[in-house]
C-alpha positions in Angstrom: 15.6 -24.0 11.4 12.9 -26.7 11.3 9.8 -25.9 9.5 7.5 -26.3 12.1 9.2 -23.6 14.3 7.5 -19.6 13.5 10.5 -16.7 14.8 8.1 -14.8 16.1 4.3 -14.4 17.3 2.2 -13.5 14.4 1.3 -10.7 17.5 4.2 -9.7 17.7 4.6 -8.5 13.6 1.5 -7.1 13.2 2.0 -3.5 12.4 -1.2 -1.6 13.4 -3.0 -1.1 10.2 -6.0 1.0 9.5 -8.1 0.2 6.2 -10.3 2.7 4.8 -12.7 3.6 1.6 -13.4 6.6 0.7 -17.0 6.7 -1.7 -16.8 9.8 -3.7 -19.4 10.8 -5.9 -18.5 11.9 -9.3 -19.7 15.8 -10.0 -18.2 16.2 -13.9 -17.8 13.5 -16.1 -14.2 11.8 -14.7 -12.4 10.0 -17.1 -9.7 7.2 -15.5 -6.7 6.7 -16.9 -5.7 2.7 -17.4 -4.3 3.1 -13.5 -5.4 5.9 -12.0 -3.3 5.3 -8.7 -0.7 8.1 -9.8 -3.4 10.4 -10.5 -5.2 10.2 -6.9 -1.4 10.6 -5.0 -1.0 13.2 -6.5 -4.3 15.3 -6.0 -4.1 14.2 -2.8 -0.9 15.0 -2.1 -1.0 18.6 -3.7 -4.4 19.1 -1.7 -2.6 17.9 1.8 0.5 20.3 1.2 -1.9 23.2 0.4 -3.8 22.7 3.4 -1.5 22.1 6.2 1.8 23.7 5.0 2.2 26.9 7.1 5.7 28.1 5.2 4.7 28.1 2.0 8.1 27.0 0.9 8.3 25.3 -2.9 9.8 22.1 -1.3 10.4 20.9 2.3 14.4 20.4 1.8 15.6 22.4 5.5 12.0 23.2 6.7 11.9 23.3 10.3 9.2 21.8 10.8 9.4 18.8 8.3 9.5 16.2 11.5 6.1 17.5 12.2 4.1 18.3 9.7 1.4 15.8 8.2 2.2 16.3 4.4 5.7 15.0 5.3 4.7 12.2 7.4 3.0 10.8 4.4 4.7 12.8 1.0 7.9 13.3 2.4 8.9 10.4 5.0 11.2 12.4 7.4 14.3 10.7 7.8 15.3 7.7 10.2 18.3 8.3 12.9 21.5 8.6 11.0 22.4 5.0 11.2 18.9 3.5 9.2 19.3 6.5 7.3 22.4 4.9 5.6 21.7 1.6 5.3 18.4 2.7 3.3 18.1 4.6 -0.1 14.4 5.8 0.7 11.7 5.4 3.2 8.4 3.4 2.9 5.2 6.0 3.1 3.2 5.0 5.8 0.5 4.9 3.5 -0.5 2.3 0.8 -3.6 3.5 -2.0 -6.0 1.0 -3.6 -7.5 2.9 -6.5 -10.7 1.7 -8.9 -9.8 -1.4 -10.5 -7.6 -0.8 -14.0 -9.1 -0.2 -17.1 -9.9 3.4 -19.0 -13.2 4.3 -18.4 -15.5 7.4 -18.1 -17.3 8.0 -14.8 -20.3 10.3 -15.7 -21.8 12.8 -12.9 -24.1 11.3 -10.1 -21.8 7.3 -10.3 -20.5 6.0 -7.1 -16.1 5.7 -6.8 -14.2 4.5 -4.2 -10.9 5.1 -3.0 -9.2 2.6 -0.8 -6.1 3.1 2.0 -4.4 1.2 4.0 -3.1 3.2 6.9 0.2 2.0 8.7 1.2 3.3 12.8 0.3 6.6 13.8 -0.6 7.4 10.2 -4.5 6.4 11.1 -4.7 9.2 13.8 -4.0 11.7 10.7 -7.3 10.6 9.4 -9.1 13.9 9.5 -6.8 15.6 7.5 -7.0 13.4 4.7 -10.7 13.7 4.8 -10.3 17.5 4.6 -7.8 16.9 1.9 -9.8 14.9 -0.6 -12.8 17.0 0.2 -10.7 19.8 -1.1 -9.2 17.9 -4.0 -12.4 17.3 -4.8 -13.3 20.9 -5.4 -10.2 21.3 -7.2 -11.2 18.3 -9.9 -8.7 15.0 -11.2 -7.1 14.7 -14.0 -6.5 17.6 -17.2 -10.2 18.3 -17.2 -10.1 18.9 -13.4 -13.4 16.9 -12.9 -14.7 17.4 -9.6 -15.8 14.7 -7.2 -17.3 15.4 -3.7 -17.1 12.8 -0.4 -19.5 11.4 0.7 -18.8 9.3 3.1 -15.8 7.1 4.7 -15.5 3.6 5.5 -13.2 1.2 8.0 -12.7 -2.0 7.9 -13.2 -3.7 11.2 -10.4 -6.4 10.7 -8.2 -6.8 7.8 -9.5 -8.5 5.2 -13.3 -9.3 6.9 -15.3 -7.8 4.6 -17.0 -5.4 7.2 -17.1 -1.8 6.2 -19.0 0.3 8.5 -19.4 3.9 8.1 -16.9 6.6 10.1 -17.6 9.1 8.7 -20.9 11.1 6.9 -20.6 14.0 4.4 -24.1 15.7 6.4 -23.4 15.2 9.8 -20.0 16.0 9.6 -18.4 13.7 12.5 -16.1 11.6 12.6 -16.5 7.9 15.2 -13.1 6.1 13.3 -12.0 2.9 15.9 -9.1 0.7 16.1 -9.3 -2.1 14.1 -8.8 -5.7 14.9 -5.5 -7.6 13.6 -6.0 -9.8 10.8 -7.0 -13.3 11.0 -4.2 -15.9 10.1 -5.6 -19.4 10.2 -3.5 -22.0 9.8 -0.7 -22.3 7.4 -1.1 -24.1 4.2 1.2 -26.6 2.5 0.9 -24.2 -0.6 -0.2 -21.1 -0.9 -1.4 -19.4 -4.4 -0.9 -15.0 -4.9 -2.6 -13.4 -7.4 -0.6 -9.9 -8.8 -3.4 -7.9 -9.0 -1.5 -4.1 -9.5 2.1 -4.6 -11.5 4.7 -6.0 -9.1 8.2 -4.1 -9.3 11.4 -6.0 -7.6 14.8 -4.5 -8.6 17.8 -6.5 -8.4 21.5 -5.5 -8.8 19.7 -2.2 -10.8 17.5 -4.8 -12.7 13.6 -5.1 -12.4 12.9 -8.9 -12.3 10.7 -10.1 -15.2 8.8 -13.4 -15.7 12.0 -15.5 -16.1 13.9 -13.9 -13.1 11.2 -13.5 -10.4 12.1 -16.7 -7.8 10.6 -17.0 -3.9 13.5 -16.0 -2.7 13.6 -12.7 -4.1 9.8 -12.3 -3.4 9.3 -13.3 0.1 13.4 -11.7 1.0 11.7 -8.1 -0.7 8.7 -8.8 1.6 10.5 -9.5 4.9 12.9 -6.0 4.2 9.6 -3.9 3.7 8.3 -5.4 6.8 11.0 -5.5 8.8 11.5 -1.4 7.8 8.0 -0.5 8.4 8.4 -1.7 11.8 11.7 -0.6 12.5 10.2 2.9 11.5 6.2 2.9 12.7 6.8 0.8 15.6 9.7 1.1 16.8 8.6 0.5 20.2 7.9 -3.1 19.7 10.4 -6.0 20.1 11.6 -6.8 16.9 11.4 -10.4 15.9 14.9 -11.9 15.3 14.6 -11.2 11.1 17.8 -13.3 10.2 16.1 -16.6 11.4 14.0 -16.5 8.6 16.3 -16.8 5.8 16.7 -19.9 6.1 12.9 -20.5 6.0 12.8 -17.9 2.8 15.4 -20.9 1.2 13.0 -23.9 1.8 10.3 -22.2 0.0 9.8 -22.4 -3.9 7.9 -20.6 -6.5 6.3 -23.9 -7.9 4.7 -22.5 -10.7 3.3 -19.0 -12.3 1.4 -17.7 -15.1 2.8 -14.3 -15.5 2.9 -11.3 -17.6 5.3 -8.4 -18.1 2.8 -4.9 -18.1 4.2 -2.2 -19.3 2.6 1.7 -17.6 3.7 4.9 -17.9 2.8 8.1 -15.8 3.5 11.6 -16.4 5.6 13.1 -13.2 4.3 16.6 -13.0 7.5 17.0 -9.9 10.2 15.8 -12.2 8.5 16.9 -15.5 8.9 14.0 -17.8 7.1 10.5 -18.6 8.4 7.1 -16.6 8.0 4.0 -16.9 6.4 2.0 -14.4 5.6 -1.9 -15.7 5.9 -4.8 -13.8 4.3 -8.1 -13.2 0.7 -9.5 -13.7 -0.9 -12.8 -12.9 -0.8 -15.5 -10.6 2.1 -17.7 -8.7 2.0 -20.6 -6.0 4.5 -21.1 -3.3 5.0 -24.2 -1.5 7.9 -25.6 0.9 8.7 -26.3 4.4 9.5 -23.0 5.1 6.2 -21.8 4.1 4.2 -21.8 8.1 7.3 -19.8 9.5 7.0 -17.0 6.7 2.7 -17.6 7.4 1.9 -14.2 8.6 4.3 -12.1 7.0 2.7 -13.7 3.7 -0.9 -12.6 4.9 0.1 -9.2 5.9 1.6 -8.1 2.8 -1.3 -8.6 1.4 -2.4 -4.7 2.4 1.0 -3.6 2.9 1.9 -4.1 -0.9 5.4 -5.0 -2.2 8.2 -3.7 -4.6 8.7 -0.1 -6.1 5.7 2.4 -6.0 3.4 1.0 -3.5 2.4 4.3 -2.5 0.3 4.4 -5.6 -1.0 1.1 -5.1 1.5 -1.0 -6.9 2.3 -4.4 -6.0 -1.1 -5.5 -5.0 -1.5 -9.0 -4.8 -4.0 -11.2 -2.5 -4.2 -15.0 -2.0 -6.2 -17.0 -3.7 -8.3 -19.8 -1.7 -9.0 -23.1 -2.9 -13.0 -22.0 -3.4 -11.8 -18.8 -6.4 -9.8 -21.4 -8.4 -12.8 -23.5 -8.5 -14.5 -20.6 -9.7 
């Protein structure tokens, strides 16, 4: 395939994606873990089930009503037709959480704290159940100490990666004006690009997460097409889907030119399966160059909010690229 040629129209992959922030206001002192991304998924999830689940049931396993219900859609990812079903192990959540940057720290009452999501598909008309959710989990309290929080007020982005946050909704008027957001900007392609891994990065291999020495483009960008690729098969599947095999052999002309990474080690307690896991991966930065880069352009760009590898549901596998002006800086 020459270089020069993109498979598809960077319209044609865009996934409809929602971005919001919600600004919480802290009501007890909260104290944040290192990565508190596991801690907000799962108040939030425990709040969502406890306000929308009409059975009652201790897990969803044979619920009737599982391809329907909203803590499914995002907690539970009801299952593709019988055919995707097999050729994947587990479904992407049509949600990915940004949660306060890293680092333990104390928030003490009255401080500002801001949860980010990126919605994917239909997931952004669920909106006003996530408000009601975290309004509720905020009641409740995070963490052991079950400090309380309260909303006070959500924010969309008006385009993917502007910079624009308008308010949607208020805590004291109560109303919610959410819109539909534009695509994100491309621009053109560069000749190399440069990703900063700003949550740990998990690709698995052959039962094997990939560490400094073993992370290559291939196995980057071929992770990144796949979640893309079964995103849209599953929260779009009304669109065309561009012809994905074309792009291996774009994935091949690309290489990882050089990287200054780390191996970060996290564990989380899993309150479902009762035990402490391990959740490390990869910090720092990486460049990409090769003729295959402007064909693989836009998927490149979008993963920047979708996330990539294990556990982006709690906001793993951040990363964002890096313009010429912030490695000035």
């Amino acid at each position: 395939m020459s270089a020069a040629v993109v498979p598809f129209r960077a319209d044609d992959l865009c996934l409809p994606l929602e971005r919001v922030r919600f600004q919480l206001e802290a009501l007890d002192p909260i104290r944040l873990p290192g990565y508190s991304g596991s801690a907000f998924r799962g108040l939030l999830g425990h709040s969502l089930r406890h306000s929308v689940c009409v059975t009652r049931a201790p897990n969803c396993d044979g619920c009737l009503l599982r391809q329907h219900c909203v803590y499914s859609t995002f907690f539970e990812s009801p299952a593709l037709p019988a055919q995707a079903g097999q050729r994947y192990s587990a479904l992407p959540h049509p949600f990915v959480l940004e949660p306060p940057p890293a680092g333990q720290r104390v928030i003490p009452p009255g401080d500002p704290l801001s949860l980010g999501m990126t919605l994917i598909g239909p997931a952004a008309e669920l909106l006003p159940y996530l408000i009601h959710a975290l309004q509720r989990a905020g009641e409740r309290g995070l963490g052991r100490e079950n400090a309380r929080f309260r909303l006070l007020r959500v924010e969309q982005e008006t385009q993917p990666g502007s910079g624009q946050w308008p308010s949607v909704y208020d805590r004291q008027l109560g109303v919610l004006e959410a819109f539909r957001s534009q695509p994100p900007a491309l621009g053109p392609a560069p000749s190399a690009v440069s990703l900063a891994l700003i949550t740990p990065l998990r690709l698995k291999q052959q039962g094997h997460y990939l560490g400094v020495r073993q992370l290559d483009a291939r196995a980057l960008l071929g992770t990144l097409a796949r979640r893309v690729a079964l995103l849209m098969e599953h929260y779009q599947p009304e669109a065309e889907a561009p012809d994905w095999g074309q792009l291996q052999p774009a994935i091949d002309q690309v290489r990882l030119e050089r990287a200054d990474l780390r191996w970060v080690d996290w564990t989380r307690y899993s309150s479902r399966q009762r035990t402490q896991m391990q959740l490390g991966g990869l910090l720092g930065t990486l460049q990409l160059s090769g003729p295959g880069l402007p064909a693989l352009w836009p998927l490149i760009v979008l993963g920047q909010w979708l996330h990539l590898g294990k556990n982006t549901s709690f906001g793993l596998g951040h990363y964002r690229l890096i313009s010429d002006q912030d490695q000035a800086d």
